[in-house]
C-alpha positions in Angstrom: 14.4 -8.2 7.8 14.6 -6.2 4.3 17.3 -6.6 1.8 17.7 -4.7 -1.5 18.7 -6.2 -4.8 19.1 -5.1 -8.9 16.8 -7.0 -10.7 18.9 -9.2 -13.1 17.2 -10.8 -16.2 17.9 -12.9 -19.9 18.6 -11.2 -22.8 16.7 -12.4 -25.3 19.2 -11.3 -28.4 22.4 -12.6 -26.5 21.6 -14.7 -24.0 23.4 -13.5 -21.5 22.3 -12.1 -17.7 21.5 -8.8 -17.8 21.6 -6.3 -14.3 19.2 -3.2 -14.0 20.8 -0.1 -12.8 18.5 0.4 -10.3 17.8 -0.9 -6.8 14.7 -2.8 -5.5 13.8 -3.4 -1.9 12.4 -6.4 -0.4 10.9 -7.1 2.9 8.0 -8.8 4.9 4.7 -8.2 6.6 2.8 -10.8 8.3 5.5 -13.2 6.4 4.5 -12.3 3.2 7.4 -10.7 0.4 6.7 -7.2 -1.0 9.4 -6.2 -3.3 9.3 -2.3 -4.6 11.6 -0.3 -7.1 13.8 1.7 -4.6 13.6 4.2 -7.4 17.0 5.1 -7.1 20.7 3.9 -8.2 22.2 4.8 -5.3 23.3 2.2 -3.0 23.3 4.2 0.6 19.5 5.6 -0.2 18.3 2.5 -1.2 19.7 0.6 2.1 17.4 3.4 4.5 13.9 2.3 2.3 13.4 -1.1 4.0 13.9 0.0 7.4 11.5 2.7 6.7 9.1 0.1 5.3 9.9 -2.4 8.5 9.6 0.6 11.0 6.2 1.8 9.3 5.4 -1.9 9.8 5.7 -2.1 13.3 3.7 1.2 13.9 1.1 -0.5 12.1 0.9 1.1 9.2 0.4 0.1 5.8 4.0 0.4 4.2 4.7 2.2 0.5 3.6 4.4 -1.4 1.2 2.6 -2.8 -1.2 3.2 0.2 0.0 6.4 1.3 -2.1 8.6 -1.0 -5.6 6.7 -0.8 -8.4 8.6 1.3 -11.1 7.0 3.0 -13.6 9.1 0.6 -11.8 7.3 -2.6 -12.2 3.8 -0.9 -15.6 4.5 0.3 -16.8 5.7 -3.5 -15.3 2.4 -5.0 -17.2 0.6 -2.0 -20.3 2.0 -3.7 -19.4 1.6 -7.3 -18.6 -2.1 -7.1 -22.1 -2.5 -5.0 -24.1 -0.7 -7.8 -22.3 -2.6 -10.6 -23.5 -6.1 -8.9 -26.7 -4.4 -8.3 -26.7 -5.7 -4.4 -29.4 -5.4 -2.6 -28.5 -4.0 0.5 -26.8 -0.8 -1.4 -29.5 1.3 0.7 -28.1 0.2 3.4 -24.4 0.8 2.3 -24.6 4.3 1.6 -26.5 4.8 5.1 -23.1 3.5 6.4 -20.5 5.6 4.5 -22.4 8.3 5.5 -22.1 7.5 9.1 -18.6 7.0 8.4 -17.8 9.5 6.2 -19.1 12.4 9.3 -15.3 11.1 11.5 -13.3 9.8 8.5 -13.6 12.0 5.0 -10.2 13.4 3.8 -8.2 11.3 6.1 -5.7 9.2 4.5 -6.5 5.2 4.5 -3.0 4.7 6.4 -4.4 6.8 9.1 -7.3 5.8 9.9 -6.1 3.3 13.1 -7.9 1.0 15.6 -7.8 3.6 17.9 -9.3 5.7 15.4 -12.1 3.2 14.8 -12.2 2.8 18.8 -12.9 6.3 19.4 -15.3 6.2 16.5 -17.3 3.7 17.8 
């Protein structure tokens, strides 16, 4: 279950506790916390963001914005670079695969790409 929360810190000139204006949500996948500016100061919108983020959960997606921009054709390029930078040895062999890949999954968003996806793929 989500909850949402200001952020509350120290002062450092008066010592006192200090509360942000605006809200942060909290919630869980696979029992791990992910907290995320709710980028508003409102309380009502800010209450809807982390049942968004638990229904998106329990479709089986990856939750946030964080995620929801990245294509397959950005991951599979740092893939590459990070291979050519440790100068692998099977890098041949690496860009034989995104190719493959890349003919049922180039311009589709990370998020989207599903087991059923993969499935159908394979």
């Amino acid at each position: 279950m989500g909850s949402i929360f200001k952020r509350k810190w120290k002062d450092e000139k008066t010592g006192q506790i200090v509360e942000g204006d605006t809200w942060w949500i909290k919630y869980y996948r696979n029992r791990k916390p992910y907290r995320e500016l709710a980028k508003t100061d409102q309380i009502t919108k800010a209450q809807r963001l982390p049942k968004k983020r638990e229904g998106e959960i329990s479709e089986g997606k990856l939750p946030g914005i964080y995620f929801d921009k990245v294509k397959f054709d950005e991951l599979a390029e740092d893939f590459l670079t990070d291979y050519r930078i440790n100068n692998r040895d099977t890098i041949d062999k690496a860009e034989r695969l995104v190719r493959y890949l890349s003919k049922a999954f180039a311009g589709i968003r990370a998020t989207e790409i599903t087991t059923a996806n993969v499935k159908a793929y394979i």
